[in-house]
C-alpha positions, 0 to 999 in steps of 0.5 A, a space after each residue: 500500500 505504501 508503495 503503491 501511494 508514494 509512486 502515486 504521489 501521495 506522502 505516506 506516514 505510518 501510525 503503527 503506535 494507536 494499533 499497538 496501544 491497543 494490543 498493550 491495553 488488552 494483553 495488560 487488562 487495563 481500561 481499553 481506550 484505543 482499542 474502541 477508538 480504533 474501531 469507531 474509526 474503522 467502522 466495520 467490526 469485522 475488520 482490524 486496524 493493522 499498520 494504518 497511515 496518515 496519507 495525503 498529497 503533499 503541499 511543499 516539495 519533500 525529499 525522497 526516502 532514502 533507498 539502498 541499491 538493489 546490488 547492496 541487498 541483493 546477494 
């Protein structure tokens, strides 16, 4: 998805932290408040939220991600 929206000149930035706060509330027994919040977002109780993304087209000119050459990770 994140590629598929950077080559279409959508700036992309991950919010892993919400879904992972809820996992933590959950496996701590304590007072779940993302979790719900999750999935009021949501909106379908049938789905899950698991690496959501704030995503728009950029207003200003921004810099690309850094990205190794495929002759560095390749072996």
């Amino acid at each position: 998805m994140r590629l598929w929206g950077s080559r279409n000149g959508l700036g992309m930035h991950p919010l892993n932290q919400m879904p992972e706060l809820a996992d933590r509330q959950t496996s701590l027994g304590i007072n779940p408040k993302f979790g719900p919040a999750l999935q009021e977002l949501i909106g379908d109780p049938s789905w899950n939220a698991l690496m959501p993304f704030r995503m728009g087209y950029p207003v200003t000119e921004t810099l690309l991600s850094p990205r190794r050459g495929i002759d560095e990770v390749v072996v």
